[in-house]
C-alpha positions as CSV (number, residue, x, y, z in Angstrom):
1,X,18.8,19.4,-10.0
2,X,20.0,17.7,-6.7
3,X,20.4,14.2,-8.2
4,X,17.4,13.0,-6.3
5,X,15.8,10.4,-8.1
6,X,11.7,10.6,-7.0
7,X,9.3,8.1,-8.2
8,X,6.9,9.8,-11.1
9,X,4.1,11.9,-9.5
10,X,5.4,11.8,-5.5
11,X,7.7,15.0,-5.6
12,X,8.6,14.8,-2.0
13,X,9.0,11.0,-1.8
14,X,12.8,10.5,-0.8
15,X,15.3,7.7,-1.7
16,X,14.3,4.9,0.9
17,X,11.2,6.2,2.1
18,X,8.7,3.9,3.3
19,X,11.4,1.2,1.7
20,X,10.0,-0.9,5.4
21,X,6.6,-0.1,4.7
22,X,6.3,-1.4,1.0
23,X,8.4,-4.3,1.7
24,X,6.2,-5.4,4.9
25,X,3.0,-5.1,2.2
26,X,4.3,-7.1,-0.3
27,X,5.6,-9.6,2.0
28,X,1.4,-9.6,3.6
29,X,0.5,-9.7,-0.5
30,X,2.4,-12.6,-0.9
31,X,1.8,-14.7,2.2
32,X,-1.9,-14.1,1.4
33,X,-2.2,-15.0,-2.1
34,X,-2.1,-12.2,-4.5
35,X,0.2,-12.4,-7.3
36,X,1.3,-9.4,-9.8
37,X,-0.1,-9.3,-12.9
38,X,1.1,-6.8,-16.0
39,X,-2.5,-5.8,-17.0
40,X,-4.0,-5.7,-13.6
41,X,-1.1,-5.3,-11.2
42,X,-2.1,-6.6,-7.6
43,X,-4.6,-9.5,-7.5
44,X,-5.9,-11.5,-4.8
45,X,-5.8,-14.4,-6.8
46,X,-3.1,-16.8,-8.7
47,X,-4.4,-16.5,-12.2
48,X,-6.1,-12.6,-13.1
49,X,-9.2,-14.8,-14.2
50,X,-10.0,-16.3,-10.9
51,X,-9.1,-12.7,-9.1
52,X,-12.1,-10.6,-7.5
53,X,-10.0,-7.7,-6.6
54,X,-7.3,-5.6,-8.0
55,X,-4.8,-3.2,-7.3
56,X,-2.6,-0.2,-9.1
57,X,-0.6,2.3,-8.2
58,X,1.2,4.6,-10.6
59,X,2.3,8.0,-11.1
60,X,-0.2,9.5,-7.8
61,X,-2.8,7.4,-7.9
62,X,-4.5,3.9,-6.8
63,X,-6.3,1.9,-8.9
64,X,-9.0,-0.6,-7.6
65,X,-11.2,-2.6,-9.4
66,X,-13.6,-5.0,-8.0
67,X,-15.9,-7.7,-8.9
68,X,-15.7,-11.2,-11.1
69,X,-14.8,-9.0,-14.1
70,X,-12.2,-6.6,-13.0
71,X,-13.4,-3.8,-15.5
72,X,-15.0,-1.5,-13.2
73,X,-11.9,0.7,-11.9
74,X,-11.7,3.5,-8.8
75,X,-9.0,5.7,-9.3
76,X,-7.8,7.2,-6.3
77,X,-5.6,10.1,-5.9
78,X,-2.4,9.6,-3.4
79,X,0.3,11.8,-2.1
80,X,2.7,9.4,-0.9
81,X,3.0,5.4,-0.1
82,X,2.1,6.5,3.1
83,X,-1.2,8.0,2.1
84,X,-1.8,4.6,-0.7
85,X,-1.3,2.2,2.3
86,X,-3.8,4.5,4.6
87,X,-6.4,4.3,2.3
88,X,-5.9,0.3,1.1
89,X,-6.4,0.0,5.0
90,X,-9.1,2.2,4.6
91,X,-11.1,0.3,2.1
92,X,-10.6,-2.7,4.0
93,X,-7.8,-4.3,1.7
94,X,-4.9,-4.4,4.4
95,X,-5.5,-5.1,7.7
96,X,-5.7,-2.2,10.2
97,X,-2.1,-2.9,11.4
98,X,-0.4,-1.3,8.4
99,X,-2.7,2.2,9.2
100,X,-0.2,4.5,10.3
101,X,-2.7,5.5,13.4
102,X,-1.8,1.6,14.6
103,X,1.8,1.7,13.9
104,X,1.9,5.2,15.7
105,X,0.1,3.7,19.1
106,X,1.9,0.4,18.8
107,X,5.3,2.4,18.5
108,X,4.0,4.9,21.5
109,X,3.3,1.4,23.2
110,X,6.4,0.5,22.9
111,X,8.0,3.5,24.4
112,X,5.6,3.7,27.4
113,X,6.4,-0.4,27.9
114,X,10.2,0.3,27.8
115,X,9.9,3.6,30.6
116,X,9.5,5.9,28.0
117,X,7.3,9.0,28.4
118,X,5.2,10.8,25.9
């Protein structure tokens, strides 16, 4: 063993990885109103009983359950936090500019902006 601490059920997931990433989504899940909650982790609401939407992640997968009662869960396989945000973006959750195809282009953007060539 290395001494590599990896979170359960992302074997390649290094120390710090993504640490940006996850903090720019909670930050958004926070300025927009959703609040954690034990039983239902993320929901876009203050108290679980008003929520219409919530969201889990744990050992490789994403959880999401929709509707007034939040008993109906779609479990989601995930390799990585890269892969949870993607498909969070995908489902129309976040907004498009934490896809990593948008951060990619902006970065490229960027670079081009600044004299940079591809």
């Amino acid at each position: 063993m290395n001494g590599t601490v990896t979170p359960t059920g992302f074997p390649g997931f290094a120390p710090g990885e993504h640490r940006h990433l996850l903090a720019d989504v909670h930050r958004w899940a926070r300025t927009n109103g959703w609040n954690w909650h034990e039983c239902w982790g993320w929901v876009n609401a203050r108290y679980a009983s008003d929520a219409t939407l919530g969201i889990d992640w744990d050992n490789g997968t994403v959880t999401v359950r929709a509707g007034q009662v939040l008993l109906r869960p779609t479990t989601y396989p995930v390799g990585s936090v890269r892969q949870a945000v993607d498909l969070l973006v995908a489902l129309d959750i976040l907004p498009a500019s934490f896809a990593r195809a948008y951060r990619t282009g902006f970065e490229a953007g960027f670079k081009l902006a600044d004299g940079g060539t591809r």
